[in-house]
MOPAC internal coordinates of N, CA, C and O (Angstrom, degrees):
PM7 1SCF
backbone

  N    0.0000 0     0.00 0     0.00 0    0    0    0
  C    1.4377 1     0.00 0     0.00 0    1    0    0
  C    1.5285 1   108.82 1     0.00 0    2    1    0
  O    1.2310 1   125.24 1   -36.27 1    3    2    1
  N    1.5801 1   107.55 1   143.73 1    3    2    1
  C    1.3664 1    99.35 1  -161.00 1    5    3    2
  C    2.1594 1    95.94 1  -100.68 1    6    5    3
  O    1.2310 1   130.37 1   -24.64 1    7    6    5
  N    0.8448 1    97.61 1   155.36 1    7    6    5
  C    1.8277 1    90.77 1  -179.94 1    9    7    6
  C    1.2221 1   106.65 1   -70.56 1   10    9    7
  O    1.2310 1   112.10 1   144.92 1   11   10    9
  N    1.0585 1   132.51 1   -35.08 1   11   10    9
  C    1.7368 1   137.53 1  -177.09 1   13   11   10
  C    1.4890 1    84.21 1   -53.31 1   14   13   11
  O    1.2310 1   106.83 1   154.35 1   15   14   13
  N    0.9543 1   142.12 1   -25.65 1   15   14   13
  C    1.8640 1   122.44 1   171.90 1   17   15   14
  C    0.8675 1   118.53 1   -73.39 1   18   17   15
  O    1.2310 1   110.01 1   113.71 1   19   18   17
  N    1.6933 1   136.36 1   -66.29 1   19   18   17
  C    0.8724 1   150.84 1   151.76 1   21   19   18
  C    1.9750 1   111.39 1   -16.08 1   22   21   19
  O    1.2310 1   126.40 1   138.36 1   23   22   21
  N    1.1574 1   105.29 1   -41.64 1   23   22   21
  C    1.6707 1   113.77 1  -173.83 1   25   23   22
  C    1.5894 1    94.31 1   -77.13 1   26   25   23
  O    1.2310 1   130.68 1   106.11 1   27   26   25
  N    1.2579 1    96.99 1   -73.89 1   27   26   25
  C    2.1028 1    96.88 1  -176.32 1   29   27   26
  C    1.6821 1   108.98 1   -49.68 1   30   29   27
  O    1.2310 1   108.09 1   159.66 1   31   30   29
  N    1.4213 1   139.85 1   -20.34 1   31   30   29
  C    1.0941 1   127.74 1   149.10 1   33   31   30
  C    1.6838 1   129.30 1   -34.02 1   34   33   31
  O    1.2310 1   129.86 1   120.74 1   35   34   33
  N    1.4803 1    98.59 1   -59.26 1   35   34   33
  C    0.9587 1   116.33 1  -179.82 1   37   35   34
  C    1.7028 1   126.57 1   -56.28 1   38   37   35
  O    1.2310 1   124.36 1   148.01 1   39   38   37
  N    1.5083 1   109.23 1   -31.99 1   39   38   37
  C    1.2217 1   138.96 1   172.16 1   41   39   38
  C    1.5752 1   108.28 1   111.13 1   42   41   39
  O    1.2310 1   122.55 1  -164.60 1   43   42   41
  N    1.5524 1   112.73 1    15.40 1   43   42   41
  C    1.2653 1   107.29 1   173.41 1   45   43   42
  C    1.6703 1   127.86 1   -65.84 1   46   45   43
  O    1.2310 1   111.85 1   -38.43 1   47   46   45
  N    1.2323 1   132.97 1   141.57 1   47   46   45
  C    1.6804 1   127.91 1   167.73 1   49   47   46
  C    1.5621 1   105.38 1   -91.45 1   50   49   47
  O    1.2310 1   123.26 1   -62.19 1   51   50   49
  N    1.2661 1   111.36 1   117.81 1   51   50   49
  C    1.3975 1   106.71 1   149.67 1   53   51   50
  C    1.4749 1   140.32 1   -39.21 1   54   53   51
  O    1.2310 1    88.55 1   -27.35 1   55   54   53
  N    1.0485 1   168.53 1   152.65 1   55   54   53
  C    1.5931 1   167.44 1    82.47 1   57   55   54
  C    1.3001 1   113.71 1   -21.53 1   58   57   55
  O    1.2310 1   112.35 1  -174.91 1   59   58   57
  N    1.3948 1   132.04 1     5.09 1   59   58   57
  C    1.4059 1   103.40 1  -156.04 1   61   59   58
  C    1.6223 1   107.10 1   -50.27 1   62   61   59
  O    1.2310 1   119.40 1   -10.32 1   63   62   61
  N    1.6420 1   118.76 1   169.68 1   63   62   61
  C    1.5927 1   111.15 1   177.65 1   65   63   62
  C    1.4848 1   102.87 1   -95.32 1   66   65   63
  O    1.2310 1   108.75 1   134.18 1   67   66   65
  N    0.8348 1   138.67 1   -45.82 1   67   66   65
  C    1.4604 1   125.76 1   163.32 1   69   67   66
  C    1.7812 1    99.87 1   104.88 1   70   69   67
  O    1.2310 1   104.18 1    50.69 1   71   70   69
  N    1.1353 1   146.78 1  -129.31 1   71   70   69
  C    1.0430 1   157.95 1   118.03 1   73   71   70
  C    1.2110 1   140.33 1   -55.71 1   74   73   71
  O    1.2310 1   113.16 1  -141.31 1   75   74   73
  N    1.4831 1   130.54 1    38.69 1   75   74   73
  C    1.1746 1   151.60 1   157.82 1   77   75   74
  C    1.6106 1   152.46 1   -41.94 1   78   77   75
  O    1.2310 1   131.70 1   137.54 1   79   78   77
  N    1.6199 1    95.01 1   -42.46 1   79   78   77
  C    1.0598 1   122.32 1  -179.77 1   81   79   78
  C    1.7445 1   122.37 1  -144.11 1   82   81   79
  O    1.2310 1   118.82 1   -35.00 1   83   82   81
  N    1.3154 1   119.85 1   145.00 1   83   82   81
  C    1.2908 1   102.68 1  -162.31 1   85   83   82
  C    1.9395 1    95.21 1   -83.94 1   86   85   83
  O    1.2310 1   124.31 1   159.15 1   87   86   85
  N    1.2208 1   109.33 1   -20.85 1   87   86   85
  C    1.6028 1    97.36 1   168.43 1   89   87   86
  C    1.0888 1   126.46 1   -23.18 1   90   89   87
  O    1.2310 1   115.50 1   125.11 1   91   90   89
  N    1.8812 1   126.15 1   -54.89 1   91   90   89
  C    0.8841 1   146.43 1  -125.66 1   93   91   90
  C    1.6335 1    96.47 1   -89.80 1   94   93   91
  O    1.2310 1   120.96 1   139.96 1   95   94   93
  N    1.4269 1   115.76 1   -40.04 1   95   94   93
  C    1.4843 1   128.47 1  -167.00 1   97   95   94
  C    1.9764 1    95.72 1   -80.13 1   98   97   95
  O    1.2310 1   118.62 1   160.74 1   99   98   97
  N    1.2593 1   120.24 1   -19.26 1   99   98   97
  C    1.2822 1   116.14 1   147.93 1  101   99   98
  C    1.5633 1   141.36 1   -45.93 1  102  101   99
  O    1.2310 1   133.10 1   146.64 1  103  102  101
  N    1.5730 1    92.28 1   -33.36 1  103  102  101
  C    1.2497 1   103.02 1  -169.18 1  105  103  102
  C    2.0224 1   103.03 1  -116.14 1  106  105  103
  O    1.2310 1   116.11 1  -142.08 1  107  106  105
  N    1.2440 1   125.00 1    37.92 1  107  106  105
  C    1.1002 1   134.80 1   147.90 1  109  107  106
  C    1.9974 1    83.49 1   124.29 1  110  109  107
  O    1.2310 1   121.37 1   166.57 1  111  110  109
  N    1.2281 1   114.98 1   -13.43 1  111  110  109
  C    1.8034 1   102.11 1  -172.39 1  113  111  110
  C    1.9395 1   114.41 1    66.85 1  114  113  111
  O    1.2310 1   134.69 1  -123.78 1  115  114  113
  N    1.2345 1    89.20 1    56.22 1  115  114  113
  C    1.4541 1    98.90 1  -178.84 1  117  115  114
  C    1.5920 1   122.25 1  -126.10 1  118  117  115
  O    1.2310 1   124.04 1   -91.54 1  119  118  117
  N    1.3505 1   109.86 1    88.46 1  119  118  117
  C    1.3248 1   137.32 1  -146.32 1  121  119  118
  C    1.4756 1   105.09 1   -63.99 1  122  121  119
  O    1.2310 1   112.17 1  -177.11 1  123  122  121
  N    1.7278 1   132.38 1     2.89 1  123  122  121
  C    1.1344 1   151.56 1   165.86 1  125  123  122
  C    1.1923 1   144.30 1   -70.30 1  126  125  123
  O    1.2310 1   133.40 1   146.60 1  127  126  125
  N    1.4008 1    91.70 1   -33.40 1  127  126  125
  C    1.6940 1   132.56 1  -175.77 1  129  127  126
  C    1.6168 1   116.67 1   110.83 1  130  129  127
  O    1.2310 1   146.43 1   -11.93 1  131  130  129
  N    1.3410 1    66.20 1   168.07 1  131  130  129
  C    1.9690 1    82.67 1  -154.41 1  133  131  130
  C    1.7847 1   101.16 1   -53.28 1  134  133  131
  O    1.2310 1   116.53 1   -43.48 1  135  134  133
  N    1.3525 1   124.21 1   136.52 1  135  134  133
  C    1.4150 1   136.33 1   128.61 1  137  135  134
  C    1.1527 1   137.11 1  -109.78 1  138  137  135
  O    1.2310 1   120.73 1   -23.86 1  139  138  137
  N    1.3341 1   116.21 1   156.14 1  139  138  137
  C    1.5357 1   121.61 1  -174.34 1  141  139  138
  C    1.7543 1   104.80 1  -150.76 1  142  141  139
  O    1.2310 1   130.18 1   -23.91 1  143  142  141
  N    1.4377 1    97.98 1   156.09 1  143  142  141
  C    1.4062 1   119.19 1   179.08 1  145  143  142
  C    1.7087 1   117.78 1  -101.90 1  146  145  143
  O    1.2310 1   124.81 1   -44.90 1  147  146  145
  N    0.9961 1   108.37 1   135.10 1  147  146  145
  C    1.5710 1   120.10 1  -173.34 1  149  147  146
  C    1.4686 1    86.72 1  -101.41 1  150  149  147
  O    1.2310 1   134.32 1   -15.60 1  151  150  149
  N    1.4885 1    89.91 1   164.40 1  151  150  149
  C    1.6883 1   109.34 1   160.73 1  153  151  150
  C    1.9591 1   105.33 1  -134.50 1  154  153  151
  O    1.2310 1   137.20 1   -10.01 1  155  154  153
  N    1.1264 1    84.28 1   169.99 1  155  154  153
  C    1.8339 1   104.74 1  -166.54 1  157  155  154
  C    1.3625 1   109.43 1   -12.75 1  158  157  155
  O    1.2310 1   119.84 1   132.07 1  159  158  157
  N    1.6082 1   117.91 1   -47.93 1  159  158  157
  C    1.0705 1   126.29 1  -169.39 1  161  159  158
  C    1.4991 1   127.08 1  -102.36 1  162  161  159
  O    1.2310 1   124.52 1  -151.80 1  163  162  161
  N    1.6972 1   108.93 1    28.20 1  163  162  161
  C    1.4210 1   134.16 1   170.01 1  165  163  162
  C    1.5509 1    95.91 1    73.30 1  166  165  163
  O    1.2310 1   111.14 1  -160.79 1  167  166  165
  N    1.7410 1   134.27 1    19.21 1  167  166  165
  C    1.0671 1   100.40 1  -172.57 1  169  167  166
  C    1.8364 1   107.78 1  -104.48 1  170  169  167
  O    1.2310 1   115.87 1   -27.47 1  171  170  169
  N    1.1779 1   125.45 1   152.53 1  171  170  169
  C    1.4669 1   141.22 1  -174.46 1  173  171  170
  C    1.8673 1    90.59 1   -46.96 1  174  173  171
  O    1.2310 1   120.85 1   -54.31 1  175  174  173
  N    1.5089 1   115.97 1   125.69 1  175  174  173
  C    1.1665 1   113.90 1   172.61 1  177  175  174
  C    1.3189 1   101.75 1  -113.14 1  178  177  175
  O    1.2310 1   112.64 1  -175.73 1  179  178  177
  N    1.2130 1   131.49 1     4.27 1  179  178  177
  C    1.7680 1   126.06 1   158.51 1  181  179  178
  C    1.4282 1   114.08 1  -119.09 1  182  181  179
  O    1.2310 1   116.25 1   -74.30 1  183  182  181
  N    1.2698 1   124.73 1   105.70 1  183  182  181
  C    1.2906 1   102.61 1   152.90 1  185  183  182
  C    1.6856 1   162.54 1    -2.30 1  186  185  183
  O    1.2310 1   118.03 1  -131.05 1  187  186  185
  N    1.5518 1   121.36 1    48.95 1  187  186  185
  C    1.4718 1    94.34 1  -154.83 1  189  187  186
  C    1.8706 1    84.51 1  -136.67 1  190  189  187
  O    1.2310 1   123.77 1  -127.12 1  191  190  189
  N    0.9479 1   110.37 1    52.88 1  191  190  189
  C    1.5059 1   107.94 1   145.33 1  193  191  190
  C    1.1029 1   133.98 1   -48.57 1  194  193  191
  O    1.2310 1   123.17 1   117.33 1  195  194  193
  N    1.5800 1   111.53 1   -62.67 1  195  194  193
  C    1.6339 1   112.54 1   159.13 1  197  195  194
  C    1.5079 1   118.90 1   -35.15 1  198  197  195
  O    1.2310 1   126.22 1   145.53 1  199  198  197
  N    1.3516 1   105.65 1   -34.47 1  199  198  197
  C    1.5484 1    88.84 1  -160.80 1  201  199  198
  C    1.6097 1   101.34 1   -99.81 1  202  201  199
  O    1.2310 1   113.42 1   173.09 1  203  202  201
  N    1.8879 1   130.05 1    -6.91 1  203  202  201
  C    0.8902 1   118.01 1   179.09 1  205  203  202
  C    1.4610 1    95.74 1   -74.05 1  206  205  203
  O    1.2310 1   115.56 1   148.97 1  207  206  205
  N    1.3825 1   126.03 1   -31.03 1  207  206  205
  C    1.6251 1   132.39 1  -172.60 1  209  207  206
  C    1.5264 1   106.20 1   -46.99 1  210  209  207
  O    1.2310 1   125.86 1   121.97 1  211  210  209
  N    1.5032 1   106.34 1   -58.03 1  211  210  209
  C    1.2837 1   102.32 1   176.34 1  213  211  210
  C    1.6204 1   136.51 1   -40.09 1  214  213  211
  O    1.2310 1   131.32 1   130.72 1  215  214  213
  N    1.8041 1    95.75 1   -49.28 1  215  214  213
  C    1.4081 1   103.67 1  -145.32 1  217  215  214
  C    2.1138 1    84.25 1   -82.66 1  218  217  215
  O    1.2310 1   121.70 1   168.52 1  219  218  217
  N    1.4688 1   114.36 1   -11.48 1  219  218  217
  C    1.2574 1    95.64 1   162.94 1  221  219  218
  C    1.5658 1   126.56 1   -90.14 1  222  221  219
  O    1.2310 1   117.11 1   176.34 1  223  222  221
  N    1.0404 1   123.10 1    -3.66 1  223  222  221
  C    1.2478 1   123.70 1  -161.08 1  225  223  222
  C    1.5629 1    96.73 1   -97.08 1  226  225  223
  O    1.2310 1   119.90 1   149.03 1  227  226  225
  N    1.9131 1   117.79 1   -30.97 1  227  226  225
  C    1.3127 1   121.76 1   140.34 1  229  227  226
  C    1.5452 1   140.37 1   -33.37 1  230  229  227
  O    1.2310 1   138.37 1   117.23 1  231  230  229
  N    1.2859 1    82.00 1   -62.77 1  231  230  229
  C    1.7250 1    87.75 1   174.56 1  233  231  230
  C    1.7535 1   102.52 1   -72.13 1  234  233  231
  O    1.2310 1   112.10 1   111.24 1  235  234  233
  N    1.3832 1   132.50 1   -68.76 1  235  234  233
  C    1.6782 1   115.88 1  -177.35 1  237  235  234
  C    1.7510 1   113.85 1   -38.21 1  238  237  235
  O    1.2310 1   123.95 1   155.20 1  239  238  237
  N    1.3842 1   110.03 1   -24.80 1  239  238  237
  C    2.0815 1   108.40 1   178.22 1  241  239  238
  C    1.6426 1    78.89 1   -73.30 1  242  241  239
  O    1.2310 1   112.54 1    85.27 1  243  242  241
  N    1.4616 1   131.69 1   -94.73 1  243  242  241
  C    1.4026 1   126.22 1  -147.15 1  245  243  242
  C    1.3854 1    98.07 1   -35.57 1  246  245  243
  O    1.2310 1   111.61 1   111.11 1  247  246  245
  N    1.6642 1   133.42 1   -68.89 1  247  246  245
  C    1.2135 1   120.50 1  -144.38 1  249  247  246
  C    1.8132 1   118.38 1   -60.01 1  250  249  247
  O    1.2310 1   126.12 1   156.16 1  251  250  249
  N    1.5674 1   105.85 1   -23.84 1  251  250  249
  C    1.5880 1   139.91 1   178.85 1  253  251  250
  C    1.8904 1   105.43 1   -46.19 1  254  253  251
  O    1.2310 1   137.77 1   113.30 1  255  254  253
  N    1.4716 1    83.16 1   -66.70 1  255  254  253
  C    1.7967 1   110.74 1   177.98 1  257  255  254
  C    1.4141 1    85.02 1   -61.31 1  258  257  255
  O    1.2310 1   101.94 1    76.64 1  259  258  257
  N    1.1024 1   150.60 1  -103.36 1  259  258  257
  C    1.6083 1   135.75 1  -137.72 1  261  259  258
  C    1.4862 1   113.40 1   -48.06 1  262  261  259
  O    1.2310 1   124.45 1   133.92 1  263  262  261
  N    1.0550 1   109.06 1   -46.08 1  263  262  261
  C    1.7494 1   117.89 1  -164.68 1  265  263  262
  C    1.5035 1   100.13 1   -52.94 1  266  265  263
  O    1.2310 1   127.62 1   117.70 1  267  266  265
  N    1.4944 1   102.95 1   -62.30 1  267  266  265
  C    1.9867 1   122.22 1   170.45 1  269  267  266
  C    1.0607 1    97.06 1   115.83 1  270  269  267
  O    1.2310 1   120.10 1   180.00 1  271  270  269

């Protein structure tokens, strides 16, 4: 079961970013939201700040636009 069910139950909307930004294809191009891999010592082994930047600065515009 995917959680996006569980969420739209709830009455939540997703954000995913989808293809938005070319950041995103930096950070593996995963139109879902951003992931990344740690190593032993919890540290980020890909780069994708930019693209976590994005996918929030996405989600605060959508959540902005609904409220009004």
């Amino acid at each position: 079961m995917y959680i996006h069910t569980s969420m739209f139950h709830w009455g939540a909307i997703v954000a995913a970013p989808g293809y938005s930004d070319p950041v995103l294809f930096a950070a593996g191009g995963n139109p879902y939201g951003t992931t990344v891999t740690v190593d032993q010592d919890g540290n980020m082994v890909e780069s994708v700040e930019p693209a976590v930047r994005h996918q929030a600065k996405r989600t605060v515009d959508i959540a902005s636009r609904i409220k009004g």
